[in-house]
MOPAC internal coordinates of N, CA, C and O (Angstrom, degrees):
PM7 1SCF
backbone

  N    0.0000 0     0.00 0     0.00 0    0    0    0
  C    1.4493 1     0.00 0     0.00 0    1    0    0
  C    1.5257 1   108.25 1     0.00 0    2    1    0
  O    1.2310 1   120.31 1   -46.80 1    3    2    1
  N    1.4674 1   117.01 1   133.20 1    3    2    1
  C    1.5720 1    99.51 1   176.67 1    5    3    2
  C    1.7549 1   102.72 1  -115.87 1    6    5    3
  O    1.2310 1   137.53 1    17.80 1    7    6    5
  N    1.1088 1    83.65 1  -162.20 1    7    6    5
  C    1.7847 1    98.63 1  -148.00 1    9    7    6
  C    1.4129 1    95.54 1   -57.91 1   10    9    7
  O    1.2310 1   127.34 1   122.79 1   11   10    9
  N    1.3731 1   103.47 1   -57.21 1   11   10    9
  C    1.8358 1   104.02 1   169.50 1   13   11   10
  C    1.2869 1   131.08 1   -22.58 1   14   13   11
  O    1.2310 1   130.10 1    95.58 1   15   14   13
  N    1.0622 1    98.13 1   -84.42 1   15   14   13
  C    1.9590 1   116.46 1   158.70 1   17   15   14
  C    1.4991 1    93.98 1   -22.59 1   18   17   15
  O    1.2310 1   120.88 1    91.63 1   19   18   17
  N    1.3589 1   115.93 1   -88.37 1   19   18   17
  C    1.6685 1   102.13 1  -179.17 1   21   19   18
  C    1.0428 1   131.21 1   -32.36 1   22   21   19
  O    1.2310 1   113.52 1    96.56 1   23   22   21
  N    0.8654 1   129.87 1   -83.44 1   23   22   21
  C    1.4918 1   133.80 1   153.54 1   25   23   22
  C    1.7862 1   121.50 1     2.97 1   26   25   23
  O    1.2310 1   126.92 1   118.28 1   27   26   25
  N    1.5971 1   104.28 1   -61.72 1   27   26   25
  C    1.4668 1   106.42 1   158.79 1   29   27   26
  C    0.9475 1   146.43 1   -83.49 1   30   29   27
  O    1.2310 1   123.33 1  -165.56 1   31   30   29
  N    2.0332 1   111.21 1    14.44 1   31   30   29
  C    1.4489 1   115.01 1   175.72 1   33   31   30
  C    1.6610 1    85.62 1  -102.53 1   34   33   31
  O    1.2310 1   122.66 1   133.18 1   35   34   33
  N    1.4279 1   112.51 1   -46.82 1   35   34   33
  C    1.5774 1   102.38 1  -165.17 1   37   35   34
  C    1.8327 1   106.83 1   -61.10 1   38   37   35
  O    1.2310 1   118.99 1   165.74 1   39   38   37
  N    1.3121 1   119.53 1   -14.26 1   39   38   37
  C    1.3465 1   103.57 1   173.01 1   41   39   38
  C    1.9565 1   126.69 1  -105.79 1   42   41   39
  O    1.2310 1   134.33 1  -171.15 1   43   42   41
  N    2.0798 1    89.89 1     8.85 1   43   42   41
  C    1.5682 1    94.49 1   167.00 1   45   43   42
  C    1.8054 1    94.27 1   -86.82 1   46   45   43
  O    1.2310 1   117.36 1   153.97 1   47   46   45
  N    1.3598 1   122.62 1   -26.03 1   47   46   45
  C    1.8030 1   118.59 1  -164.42 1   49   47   46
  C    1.5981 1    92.67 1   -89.67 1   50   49   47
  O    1.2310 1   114.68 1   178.56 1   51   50   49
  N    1.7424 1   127.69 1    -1.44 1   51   50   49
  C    1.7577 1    92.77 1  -170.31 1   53   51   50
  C    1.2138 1   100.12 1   -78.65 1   54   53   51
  O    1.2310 1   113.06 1   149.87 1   55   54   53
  N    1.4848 1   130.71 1   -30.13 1   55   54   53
  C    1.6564 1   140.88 1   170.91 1   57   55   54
  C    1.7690 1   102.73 1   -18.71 1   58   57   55
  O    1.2310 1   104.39 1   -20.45 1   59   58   57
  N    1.0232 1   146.41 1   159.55 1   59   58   57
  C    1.6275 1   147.76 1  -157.12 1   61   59   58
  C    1.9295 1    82.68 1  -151.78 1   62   61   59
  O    1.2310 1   122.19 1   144.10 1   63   62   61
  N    1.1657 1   113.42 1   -35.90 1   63   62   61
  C    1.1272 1   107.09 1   163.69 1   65   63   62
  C    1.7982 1   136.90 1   -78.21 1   66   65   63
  O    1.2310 1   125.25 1   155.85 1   67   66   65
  N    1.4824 1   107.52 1   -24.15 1   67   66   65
  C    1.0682 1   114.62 1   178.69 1   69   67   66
  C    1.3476 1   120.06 1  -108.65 1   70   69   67
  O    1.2310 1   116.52 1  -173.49 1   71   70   69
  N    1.5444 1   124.23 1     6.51 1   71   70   69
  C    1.2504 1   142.65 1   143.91 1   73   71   70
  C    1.5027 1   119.82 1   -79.33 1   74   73   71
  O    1.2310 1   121.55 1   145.82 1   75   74   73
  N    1.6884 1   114.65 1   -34.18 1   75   74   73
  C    1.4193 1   120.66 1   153.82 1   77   75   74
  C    1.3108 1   112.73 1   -32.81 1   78   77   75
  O    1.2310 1   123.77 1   114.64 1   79   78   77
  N    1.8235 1   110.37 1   -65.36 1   79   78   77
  C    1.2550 1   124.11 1  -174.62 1   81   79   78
  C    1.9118 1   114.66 1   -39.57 1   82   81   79
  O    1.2310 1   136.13 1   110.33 1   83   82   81
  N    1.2747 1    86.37 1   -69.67 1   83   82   81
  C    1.7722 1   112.68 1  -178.11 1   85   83   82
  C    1.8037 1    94.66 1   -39.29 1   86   85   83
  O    1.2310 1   125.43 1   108.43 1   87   86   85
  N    0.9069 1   107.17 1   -71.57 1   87   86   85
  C    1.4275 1    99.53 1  -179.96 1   89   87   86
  C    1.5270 1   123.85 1   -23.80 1   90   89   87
  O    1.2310 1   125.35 1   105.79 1   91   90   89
  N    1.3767 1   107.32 1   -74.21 1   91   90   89
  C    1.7192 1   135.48 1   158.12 1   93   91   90
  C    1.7065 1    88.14 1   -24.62 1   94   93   91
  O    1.2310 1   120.12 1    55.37 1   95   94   93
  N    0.9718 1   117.38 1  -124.63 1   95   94   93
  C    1.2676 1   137.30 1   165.75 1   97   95   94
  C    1.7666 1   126.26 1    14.75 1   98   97   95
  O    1.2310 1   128.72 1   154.66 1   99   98   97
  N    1.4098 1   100.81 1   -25.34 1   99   98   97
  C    1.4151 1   103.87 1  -175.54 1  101   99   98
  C    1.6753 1   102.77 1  -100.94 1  102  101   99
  O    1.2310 1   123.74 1   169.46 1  103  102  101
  N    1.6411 1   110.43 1   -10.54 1  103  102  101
  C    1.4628 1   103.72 1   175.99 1  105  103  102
  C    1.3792 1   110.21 1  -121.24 1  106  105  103
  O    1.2310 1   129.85 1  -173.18 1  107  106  105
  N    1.5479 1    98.62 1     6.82 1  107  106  105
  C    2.1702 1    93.98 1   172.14 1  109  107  106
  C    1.4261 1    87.99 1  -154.33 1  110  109  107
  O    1.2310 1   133.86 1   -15.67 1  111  110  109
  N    1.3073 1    90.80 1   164.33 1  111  110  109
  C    2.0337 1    99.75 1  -174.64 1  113  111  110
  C    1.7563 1    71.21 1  -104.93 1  114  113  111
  O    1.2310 1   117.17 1   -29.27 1  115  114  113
  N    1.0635 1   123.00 1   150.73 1  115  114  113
  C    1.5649 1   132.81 1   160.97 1  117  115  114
  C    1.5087 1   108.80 1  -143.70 1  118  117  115
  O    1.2310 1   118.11 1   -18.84 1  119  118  117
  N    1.6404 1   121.21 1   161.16 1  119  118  117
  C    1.4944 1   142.54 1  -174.24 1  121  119  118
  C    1.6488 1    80.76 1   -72.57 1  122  121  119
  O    1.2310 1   125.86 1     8.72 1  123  122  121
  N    1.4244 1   106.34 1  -171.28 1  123  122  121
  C    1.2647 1   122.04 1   126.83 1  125  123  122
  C    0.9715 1   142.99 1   -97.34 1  126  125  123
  O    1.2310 1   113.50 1  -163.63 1  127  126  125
  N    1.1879 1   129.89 1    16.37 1  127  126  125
  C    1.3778 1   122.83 1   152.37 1  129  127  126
  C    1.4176 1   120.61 1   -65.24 1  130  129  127
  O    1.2310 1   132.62 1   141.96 1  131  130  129
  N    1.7351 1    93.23 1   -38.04 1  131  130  129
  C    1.3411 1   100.14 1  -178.19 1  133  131  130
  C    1.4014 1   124.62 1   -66.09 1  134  133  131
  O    1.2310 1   125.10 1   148.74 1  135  134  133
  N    1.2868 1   107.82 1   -31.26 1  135  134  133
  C    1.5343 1   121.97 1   175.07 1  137  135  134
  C    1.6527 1   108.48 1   -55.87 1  138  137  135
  O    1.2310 1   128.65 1   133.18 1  139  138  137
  N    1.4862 1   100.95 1   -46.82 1  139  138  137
  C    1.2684 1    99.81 1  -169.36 1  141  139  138
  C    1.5542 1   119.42 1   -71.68 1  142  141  139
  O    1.2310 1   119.69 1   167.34 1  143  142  141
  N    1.6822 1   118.20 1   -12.66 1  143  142  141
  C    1.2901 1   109.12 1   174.26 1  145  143  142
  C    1.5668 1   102.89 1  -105.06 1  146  145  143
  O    1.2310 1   117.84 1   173.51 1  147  146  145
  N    1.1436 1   121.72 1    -6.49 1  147  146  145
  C    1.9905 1   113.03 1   158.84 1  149  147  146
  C    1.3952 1    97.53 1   -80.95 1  150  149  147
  O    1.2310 1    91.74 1   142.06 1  151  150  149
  N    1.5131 1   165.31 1   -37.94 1  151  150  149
  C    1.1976 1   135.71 1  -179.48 1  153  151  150
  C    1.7699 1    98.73 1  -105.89 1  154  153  151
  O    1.2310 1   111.41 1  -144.27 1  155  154  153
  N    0.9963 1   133.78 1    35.73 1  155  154  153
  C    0.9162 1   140.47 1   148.80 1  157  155  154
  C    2.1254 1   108.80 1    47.01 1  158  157  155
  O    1.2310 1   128.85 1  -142.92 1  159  158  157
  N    1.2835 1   100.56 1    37.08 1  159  158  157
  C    1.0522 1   124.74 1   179.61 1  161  159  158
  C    1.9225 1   116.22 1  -103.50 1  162  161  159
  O    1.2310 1   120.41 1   -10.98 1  163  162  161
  N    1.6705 1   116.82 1   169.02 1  163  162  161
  C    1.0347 1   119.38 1  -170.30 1  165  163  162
  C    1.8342 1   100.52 1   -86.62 1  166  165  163
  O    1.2310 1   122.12 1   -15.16 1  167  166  165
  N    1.3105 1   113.54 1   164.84 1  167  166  165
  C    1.4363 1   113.93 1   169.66 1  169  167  166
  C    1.4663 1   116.01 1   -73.13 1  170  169  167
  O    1.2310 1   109.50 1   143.70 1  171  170  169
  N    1.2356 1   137.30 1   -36.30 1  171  170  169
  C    1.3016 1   115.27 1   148.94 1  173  171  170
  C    1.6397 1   144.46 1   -50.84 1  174  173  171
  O    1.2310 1   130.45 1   146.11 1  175  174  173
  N    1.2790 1    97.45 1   -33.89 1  175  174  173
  C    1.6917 1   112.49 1  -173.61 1  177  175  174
  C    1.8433 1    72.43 1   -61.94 1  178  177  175
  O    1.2310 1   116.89 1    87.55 1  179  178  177
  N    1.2586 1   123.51 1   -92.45 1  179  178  177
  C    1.3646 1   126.74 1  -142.82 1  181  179  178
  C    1.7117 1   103.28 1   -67.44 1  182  181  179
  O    1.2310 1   115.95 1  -159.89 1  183  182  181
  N    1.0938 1   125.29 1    20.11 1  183  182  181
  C    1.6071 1   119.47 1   168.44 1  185  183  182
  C    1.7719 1   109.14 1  -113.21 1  186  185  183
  O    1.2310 1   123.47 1   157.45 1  187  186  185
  N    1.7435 1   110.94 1   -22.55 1  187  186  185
  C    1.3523 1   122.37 1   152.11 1  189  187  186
  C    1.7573 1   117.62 1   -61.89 1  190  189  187
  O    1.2310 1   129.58 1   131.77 1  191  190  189
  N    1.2061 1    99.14 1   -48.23 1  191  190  189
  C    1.7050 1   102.72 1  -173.64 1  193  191  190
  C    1.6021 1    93.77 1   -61.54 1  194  193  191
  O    1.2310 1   112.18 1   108.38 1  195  194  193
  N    1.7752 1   132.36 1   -71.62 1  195  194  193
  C    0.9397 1    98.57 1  -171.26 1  197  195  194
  C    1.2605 1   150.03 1  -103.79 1  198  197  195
  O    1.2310 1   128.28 1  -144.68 1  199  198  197
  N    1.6743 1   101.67 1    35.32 1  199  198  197
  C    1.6324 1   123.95 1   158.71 1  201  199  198
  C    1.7126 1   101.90 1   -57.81 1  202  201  199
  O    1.2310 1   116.26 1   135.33 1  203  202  201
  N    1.1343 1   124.71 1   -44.67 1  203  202  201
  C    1.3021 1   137.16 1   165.24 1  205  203  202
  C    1.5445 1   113.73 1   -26.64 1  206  205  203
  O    1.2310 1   133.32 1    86.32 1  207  206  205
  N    1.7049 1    91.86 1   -93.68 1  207  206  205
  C    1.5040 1    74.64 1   168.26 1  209  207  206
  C    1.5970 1   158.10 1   -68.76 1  210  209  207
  O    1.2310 1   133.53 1   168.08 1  211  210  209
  N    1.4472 1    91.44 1   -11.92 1  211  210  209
  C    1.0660 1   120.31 1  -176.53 1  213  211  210
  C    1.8879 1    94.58 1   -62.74 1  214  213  211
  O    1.2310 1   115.07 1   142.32 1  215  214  213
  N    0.8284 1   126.95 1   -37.68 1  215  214  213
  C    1.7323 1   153.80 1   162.27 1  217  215  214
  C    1.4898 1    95.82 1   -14.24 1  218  217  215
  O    1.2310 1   133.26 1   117.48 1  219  218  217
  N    1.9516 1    91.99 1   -62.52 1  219  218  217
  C    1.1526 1   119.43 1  -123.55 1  221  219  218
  C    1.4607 1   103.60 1  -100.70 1  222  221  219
  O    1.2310 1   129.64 1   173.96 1  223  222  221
  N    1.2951 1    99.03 1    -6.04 1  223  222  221
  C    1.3605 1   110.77 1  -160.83 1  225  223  222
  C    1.4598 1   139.11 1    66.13 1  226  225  223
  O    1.2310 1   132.32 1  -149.51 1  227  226  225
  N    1.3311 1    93.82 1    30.49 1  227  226  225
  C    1.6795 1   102.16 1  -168.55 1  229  227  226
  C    1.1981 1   119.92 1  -102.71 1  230  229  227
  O    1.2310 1   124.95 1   160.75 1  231  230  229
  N    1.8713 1   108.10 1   -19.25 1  231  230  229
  C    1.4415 1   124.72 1   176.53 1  233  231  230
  C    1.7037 1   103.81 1  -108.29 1  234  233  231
  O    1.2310 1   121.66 1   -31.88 1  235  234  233
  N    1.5353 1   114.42 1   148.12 1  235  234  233
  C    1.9036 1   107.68 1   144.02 1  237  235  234
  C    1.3746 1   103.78 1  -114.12 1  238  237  235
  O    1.2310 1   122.93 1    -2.25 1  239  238  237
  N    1.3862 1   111.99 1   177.75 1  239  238  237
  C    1.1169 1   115.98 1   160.06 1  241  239  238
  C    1.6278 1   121.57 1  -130.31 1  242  241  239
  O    1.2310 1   113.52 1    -8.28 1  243  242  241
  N    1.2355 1   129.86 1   171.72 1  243  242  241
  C    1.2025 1   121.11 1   144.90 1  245  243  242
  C    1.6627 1   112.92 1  -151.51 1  246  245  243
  O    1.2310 1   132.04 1   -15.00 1  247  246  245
  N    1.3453 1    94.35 1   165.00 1  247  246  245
  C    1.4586 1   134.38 1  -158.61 1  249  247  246
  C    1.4231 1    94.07 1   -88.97 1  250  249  247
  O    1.2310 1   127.16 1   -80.25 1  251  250  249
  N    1.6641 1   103.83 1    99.75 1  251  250  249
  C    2.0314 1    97.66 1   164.15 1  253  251  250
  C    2.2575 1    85.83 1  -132.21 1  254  253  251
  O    1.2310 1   128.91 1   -62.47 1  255  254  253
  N    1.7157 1   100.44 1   117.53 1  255  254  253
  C    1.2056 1   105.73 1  -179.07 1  257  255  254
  C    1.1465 1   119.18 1    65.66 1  258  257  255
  O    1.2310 1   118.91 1    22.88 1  259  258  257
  N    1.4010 1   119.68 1  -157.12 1  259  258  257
  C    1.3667 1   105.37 1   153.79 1  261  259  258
  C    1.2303 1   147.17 1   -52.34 1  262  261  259
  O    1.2310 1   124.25 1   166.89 1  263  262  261
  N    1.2113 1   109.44 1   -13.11 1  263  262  261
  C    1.6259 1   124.74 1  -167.95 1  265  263  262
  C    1.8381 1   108.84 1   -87.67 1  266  265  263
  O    1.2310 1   127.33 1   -21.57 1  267  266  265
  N    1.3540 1   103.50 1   158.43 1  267  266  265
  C    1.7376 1    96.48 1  -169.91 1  269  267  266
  C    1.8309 1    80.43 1  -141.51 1  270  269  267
  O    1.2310 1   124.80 1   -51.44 1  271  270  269
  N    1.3232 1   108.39 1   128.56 1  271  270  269
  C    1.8549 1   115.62 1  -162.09 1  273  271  270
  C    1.6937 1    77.86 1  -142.08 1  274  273  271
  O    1.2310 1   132.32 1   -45.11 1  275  274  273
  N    1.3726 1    93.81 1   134.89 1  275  274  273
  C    2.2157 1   133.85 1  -148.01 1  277  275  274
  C    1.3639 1    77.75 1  -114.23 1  278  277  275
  O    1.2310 1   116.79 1   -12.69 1  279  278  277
  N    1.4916 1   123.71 1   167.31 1  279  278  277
  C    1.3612 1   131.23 1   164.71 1  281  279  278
  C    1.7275 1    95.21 1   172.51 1  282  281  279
  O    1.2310 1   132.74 1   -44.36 1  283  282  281
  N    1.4099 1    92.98 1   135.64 1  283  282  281
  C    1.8481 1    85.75 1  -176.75 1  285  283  282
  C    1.5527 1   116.36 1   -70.07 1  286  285  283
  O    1.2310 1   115.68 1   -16.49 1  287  286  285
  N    1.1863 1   125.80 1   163.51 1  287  286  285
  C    0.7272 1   157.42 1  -109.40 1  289  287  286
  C    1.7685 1   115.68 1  -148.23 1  290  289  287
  O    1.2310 1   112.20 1  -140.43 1  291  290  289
  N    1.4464 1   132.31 1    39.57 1  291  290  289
  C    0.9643 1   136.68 1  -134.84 1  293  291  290
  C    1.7022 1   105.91 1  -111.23 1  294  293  291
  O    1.2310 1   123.30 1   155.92 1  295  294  293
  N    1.1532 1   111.28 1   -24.08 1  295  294  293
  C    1.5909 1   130.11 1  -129.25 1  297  295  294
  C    1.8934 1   102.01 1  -104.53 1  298  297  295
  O    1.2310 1   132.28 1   161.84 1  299  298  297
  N    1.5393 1    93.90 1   -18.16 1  299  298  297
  C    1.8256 1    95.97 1  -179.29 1  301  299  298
  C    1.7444 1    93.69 1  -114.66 1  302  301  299
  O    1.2310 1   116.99 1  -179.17 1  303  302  301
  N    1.5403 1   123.33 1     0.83 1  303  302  301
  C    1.5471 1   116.59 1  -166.68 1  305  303  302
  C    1.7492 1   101.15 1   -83.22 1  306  305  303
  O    1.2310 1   119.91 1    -7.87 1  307  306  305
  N    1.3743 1   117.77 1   172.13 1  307  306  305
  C    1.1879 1   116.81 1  -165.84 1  309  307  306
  C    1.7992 1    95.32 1  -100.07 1  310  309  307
  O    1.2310 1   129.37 1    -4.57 1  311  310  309
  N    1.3771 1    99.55 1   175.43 1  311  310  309
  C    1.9971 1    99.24 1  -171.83 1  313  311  310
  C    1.2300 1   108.79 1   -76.68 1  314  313  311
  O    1.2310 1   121.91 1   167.06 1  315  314  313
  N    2.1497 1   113.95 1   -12.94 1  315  314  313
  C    1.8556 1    80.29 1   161.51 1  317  315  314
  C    1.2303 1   104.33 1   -94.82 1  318  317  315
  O    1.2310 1   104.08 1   149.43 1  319  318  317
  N    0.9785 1   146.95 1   -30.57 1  319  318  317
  C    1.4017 1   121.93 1   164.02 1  321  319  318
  C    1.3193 1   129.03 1   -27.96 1  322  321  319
  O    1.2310 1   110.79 1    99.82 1  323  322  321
  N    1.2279 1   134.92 1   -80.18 1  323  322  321
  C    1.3608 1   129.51 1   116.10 1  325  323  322
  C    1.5274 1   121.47 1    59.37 1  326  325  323
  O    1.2310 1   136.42 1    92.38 1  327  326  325
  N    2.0110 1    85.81 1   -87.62 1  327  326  325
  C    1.5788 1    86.19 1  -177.88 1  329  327  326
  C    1.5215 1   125.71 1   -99.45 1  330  329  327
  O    1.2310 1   126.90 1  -171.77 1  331  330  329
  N    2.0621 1   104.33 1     8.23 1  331  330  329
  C    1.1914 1   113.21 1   172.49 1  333  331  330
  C    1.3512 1    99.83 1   -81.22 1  334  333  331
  O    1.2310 1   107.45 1   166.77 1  335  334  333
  N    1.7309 1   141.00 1   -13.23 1  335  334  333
  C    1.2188 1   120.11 1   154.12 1  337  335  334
  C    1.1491 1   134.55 1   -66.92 1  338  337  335
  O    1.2310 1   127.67 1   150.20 1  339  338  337
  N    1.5272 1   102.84 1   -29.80 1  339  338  337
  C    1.6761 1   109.34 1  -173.68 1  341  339  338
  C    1.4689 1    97.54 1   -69.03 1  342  341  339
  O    1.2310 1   105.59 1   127.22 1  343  342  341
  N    1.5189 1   144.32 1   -52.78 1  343  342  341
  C    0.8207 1   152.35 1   143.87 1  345  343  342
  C    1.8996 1   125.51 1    17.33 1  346  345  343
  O    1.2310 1   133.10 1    96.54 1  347  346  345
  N    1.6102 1    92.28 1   -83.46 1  347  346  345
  C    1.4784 1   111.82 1   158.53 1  349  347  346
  C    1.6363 1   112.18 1   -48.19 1  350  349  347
  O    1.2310 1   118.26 1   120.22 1  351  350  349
  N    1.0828 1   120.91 1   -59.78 1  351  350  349
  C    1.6394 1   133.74 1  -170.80 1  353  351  350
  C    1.5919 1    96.72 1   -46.67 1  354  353  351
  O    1.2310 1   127.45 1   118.75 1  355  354  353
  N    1.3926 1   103.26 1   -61.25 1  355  354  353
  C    1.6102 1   114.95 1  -172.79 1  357  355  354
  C    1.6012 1    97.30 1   -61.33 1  358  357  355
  O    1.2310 1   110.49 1   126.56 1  359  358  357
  N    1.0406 1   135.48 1   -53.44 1  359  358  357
  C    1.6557 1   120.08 1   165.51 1  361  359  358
  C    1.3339 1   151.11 1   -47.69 1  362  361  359
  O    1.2310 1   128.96 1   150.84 1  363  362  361
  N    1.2516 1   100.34 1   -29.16 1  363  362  361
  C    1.5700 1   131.55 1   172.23 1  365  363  362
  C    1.4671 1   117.56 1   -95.11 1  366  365  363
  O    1.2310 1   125.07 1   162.82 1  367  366  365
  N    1.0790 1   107.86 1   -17.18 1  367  366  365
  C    1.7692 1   121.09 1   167.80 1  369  367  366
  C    1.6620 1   116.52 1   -28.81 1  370  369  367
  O    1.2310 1   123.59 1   153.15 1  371  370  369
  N    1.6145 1   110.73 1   -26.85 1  371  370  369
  C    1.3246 1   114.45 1  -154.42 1  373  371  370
  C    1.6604 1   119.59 1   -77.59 1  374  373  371
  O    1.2310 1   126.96 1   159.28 1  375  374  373
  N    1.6878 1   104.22 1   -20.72 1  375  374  373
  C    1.6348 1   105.61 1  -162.69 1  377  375  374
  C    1.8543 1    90.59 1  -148.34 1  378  377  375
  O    1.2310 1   132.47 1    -5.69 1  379  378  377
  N    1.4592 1    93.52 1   174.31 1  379  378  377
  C    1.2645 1   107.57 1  -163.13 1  381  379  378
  C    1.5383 1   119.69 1  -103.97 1  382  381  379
  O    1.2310 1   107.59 1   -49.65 1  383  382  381
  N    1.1447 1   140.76 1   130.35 1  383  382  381
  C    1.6954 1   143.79 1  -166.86 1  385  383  382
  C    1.7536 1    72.75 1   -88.78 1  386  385  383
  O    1.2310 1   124.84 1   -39.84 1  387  386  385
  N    1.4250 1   108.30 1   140.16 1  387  386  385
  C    1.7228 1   132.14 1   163.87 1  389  387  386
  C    1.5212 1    74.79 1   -79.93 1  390  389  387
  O    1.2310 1   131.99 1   -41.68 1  391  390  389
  N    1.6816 1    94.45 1   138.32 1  391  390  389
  C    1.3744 1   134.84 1   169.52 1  393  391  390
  C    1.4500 1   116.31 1    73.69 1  394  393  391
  O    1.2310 1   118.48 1  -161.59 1  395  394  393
  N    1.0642 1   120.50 1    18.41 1  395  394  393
  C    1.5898 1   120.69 1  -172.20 1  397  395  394
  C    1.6211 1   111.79 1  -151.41 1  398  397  395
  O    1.2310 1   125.70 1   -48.40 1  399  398  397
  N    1.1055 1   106.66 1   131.60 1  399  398  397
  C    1.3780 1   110.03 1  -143.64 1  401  399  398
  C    1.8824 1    96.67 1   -99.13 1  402  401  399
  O    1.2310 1   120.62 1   -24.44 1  403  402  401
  N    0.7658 1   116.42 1   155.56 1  403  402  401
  C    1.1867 1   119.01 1  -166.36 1  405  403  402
  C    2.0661 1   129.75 1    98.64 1  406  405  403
  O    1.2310 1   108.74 1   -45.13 1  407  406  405
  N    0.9690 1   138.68 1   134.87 1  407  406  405
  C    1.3585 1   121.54 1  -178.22 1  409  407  406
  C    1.9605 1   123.67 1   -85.26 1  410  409  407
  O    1.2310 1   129.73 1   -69.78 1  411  410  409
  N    0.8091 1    98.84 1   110.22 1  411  410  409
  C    1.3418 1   121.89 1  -150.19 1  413  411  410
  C    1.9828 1   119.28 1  -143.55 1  414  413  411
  O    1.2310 1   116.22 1  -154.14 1  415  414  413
  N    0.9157 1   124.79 1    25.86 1  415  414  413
  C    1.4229 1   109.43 1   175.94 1  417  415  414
  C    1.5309 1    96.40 1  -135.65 1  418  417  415
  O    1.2310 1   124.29 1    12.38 1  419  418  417
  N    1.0548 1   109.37 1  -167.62 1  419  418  417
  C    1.7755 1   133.65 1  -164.76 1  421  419  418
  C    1.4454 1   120.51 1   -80.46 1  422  421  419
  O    1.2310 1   116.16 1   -35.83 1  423  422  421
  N    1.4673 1   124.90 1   144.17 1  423  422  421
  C    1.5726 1   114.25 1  -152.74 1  425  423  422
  C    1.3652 1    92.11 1   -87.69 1  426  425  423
  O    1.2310 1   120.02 1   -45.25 1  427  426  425
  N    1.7312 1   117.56 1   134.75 1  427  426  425
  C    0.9469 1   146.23 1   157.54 1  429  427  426
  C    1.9083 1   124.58 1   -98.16 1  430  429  427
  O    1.2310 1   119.77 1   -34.10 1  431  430  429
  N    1.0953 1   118.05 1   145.90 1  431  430  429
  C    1.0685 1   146.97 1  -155.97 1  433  431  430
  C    1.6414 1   108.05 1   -91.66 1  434  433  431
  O    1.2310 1   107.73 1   -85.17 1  435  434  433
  N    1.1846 1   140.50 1    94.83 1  435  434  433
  C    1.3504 1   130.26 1  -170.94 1  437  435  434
  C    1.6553 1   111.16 1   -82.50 1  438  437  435
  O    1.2310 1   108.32 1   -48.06 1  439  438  437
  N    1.5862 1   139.44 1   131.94 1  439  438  437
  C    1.0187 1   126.28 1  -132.60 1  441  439  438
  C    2.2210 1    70.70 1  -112.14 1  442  441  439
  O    1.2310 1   124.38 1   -43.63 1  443  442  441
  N    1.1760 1   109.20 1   136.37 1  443  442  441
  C    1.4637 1   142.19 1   176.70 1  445  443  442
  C    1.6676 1    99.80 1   -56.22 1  446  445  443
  O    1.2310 1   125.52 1   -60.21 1  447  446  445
  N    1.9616 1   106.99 1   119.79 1  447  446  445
  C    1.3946 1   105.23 1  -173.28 1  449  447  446
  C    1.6232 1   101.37 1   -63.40 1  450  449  447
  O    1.2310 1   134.89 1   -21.23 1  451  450  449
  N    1.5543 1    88.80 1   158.77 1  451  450  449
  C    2.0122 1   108.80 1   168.20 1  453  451  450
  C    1.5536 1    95.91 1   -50.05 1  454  453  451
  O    1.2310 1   131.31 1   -44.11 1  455  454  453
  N    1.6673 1    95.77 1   135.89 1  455  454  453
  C    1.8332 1    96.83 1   157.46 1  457  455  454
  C    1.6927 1    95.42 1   -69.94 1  458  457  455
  O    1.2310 1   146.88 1   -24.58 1  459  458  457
  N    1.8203 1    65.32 1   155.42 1  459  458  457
  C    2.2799 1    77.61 1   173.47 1  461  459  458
  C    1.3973 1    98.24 1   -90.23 1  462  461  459
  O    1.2310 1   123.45 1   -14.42 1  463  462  461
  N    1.2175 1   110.98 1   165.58 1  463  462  461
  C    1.4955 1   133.39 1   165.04 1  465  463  462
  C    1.6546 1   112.55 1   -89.68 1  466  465  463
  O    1.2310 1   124.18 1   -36.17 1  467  466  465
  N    1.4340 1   109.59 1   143.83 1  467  466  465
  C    1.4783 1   111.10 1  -175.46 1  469  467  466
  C    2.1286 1    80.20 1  -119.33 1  470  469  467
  O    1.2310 1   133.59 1   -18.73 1  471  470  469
  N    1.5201 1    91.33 1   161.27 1  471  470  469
  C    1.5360 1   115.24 1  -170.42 1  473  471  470
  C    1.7355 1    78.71 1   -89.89 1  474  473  471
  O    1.2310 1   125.67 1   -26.24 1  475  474  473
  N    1.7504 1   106.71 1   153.76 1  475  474  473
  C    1.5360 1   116.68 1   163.40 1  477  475  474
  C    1.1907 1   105.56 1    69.02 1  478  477  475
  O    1.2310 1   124.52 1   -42.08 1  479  478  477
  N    1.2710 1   108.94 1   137.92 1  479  478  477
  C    1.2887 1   110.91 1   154.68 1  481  479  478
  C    1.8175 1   131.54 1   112.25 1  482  481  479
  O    1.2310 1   120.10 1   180.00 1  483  482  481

């Protein structure tokens, strides 16, 4: 793999959205439509994101009818590639994508409870 290649996988995964995707994607082949109502995104945002990878080689697709169904793309990439997914996976492990079952999305920040109030004083 040369530096390039690196370079253009770590900047198809810095996206939080298109690693969202990858996630999705590595346990269901989905349309985009479908994509677009599990990340709850517009049909362009998610037909830009995965022209991206699709770029990038991170997505395929295929053609049944009209429909065009994404699914990652793991199986022709080389082992560091590979393990820069396993990598990501192992990072993102922490929280949950709405609508997709499994824990799998991007580390989020839990916002610190309200101090309580004491009576008097």
């Amino acid at each position: 793999m040369t530096q390039a290649a690196i370079f253009d996988d770590l900047t198809a995964l810095s996206d939080s959205t298109r690693s969202r995707m990858l996630l999705i994607l590595e346990r269901h082949e989905l349309t985009v439509s479908e994509l677009c109502a599990v990340l709850q995104l517009p049909q362009s945002t998610v037909s830009r994101h995965l022209k991206t990878l699709a770029d990038a080689s991170w997505v395929t697709s295929r053609r049944d009818g009209t429909s065009r169904y994404y699914t990652l793309a793991l199986d022709d990439r080389d082992a560091h590639t590979r393990r820069l997914w396993s990598l990501l996976r192992e990072w993102t492990s922490g929280t949950r994508i709405p609508g997709v079952s499994g824990r799998c999305s991007g580390n989020r920040s839990r916002r610190p409870p309200a101090p309580t109030r004491t009576r008097g004083g």
